[in-house]
C-alpha positions as CSV (number, residue, x, y, z in Angstrom):
1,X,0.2,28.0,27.6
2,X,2.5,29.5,30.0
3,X,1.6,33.2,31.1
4,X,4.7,34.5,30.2
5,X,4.2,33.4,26.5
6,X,1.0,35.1,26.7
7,X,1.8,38.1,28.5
8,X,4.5,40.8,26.8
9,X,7.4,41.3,29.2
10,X,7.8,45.1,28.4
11,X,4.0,45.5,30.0
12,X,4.3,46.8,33.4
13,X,3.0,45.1,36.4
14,X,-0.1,47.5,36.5
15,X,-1.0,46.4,33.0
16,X,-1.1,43.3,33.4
17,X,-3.3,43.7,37.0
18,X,-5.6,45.7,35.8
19,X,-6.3,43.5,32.5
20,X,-7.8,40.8,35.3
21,X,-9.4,43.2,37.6
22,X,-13.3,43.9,37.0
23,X,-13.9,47.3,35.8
24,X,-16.9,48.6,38.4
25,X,-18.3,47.3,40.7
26,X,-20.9,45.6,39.3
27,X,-18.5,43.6,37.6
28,X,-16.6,42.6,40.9
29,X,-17.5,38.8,41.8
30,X,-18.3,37.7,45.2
31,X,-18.6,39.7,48.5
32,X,-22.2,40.6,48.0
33,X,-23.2,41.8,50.7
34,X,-20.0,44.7,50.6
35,X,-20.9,45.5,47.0
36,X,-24.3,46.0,47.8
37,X,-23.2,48.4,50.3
38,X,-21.0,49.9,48.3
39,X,-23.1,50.5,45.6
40,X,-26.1,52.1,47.6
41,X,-23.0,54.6,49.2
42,X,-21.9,55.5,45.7
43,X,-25.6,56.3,44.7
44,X,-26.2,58.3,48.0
45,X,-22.6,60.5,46.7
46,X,-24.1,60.6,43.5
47,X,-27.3,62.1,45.0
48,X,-26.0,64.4,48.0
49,X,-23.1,65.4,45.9
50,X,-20.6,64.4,48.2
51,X,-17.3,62.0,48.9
52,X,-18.0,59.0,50.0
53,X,-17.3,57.7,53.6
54,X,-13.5,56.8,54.5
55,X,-14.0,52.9,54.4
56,X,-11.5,50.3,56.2
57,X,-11.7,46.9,54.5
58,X,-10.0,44.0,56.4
59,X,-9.6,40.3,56.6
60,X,-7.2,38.1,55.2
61,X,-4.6,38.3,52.5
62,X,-6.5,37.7,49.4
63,X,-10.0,38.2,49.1
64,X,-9.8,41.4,47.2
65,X,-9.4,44.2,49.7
66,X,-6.9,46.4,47.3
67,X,-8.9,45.1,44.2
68,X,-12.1,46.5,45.6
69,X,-10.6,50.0,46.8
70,X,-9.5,50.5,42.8
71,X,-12.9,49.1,41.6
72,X,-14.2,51.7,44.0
73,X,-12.8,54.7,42.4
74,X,-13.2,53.4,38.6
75,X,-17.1,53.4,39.6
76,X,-16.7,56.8,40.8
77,X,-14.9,57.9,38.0
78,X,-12.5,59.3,40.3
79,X,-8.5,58.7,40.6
80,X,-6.8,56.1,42.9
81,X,-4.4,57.3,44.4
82,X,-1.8,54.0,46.1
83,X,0.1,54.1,49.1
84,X,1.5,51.5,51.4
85,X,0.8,52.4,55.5
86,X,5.0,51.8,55.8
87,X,5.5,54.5,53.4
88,X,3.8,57.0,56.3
89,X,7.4,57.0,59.0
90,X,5.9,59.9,60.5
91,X,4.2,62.9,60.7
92,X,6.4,65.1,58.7
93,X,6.4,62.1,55.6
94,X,2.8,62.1,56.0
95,X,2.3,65.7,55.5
96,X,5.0,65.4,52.2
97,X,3.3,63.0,50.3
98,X,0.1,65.3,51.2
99,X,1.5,67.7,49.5
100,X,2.5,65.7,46.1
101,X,-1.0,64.7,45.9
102,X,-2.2,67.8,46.4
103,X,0.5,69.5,43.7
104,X,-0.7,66.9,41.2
105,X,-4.8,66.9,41.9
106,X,-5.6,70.3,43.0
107,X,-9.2,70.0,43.9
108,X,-10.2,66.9,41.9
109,X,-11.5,64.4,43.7
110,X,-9.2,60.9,44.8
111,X,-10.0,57.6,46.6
112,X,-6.6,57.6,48.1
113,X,-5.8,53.7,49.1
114,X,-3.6,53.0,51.5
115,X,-2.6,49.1,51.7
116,X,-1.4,47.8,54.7
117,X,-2.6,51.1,56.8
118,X,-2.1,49.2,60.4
119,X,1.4,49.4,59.9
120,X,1.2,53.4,59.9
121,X,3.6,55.3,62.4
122,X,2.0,56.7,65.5
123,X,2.5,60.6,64.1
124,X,1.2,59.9,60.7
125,X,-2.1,58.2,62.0
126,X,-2.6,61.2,64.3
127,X,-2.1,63.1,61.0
128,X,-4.7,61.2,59.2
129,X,-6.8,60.8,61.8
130,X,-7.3,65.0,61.9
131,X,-7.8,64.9,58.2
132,X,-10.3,62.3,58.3
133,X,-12.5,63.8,61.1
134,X,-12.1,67.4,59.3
135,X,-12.9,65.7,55.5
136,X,-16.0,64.2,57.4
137,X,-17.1,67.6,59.1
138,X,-16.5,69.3,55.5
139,X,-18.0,67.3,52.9
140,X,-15.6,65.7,51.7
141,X,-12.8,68.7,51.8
142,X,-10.2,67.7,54.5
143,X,-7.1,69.6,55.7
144,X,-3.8,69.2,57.8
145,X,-2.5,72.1,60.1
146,X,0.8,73.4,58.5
147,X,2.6,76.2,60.4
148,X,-0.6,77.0,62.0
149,X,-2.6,76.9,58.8
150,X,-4.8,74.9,57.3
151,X,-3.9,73.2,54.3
152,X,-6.7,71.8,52.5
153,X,-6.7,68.3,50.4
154,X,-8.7,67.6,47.2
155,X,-12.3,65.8,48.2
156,X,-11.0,62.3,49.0
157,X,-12.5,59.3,50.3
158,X,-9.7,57.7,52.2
159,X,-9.8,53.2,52.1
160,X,-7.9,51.6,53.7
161,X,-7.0,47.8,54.0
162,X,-5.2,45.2,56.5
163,X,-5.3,41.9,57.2
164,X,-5.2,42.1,60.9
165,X,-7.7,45.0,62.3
166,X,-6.6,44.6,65.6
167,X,-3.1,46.8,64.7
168,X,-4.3,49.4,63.9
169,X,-3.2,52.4,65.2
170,X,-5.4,53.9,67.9
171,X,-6.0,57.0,66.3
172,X,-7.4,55.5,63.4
173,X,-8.8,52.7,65.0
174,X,-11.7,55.6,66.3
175,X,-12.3,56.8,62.9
């Protein structure tokens, strides 16, 4: 049987990906040794009441970098927030799609995915790259400098993925 036959066609693309995707991350097959570090993170969150780390996943197309980031934040109960790295043209983008997140979370916590992050503009990685270090320093609670202020972002645990580490913007690249 043909999936289209199977599958109906007014079902969005996100449906039908998230029919096939494991639930949490006990359910995810393969990658052991990741899940097992995952897991043991999660349960240290749990425990400490905190975020967890920002996490980079690379390696190449297909082995469930994206997949994981979304089983990530199911386990966590948290929402995923999607983004693609070309979506971040520069600073002043990066800072406006803060803000939308921010308008629609308020202070909920977010596992904020960004596919493709190496292909982030040089301003918007400097951008994240502040409110990584700052979301580190504050448990969890990171902010951007707006007019001289600080604007601060729901507790988020940013992951990132690529298939090829080694373009990665330098200011991430340290984080």
């Amino acid at each position: 049987m043909m999936m289209d036959e199977t599958v109906p066609t007014s079902m969005p693309q996100e449906m039908i990906q998230s029919q096939f995707e494991p639930r949490l991350l006990t359910d995810f097959e393969g990658q052991h040794s990741i899940r097992l570090r995952l897991e043991l993170e999660l349960r240290a969150c749990v425990v400490e009441k905190r975020m967890s780390r920002h996490m980079l996943a690379h390696g190449p197309a297909g082995i469930g970098k994206t997949i994981l980031g979304r089983v990530l934040a199911r386990t966590g109960m948290v929402p995923c927030v999607q983004n693609v790295g070309a979506e971040f043209d520069s600073d002043k983008r990066a800072r406006e799609i803060m803000h939308m997140i921010l308008n629609k979370y308020g202070t909920y916590p977010i596992v904020w995915l960004i596919d493709e992050i190496d292909v982030m503009r040089y301003g918007a990685a400097t951008t994240f790259h502040n409110l990584m270090t700052s979301s580190t320093e504050n448990r969890g609670y990171g902010y951007f400098i707006e007019n001289g202020e600080q604007v601060f972002m729901p507790p988020l645990t940013i992951y990132g993925t690529t298939n090829f580490k080694a373009n990665m913007p330098r200011a991430l690249k340290s984080r």
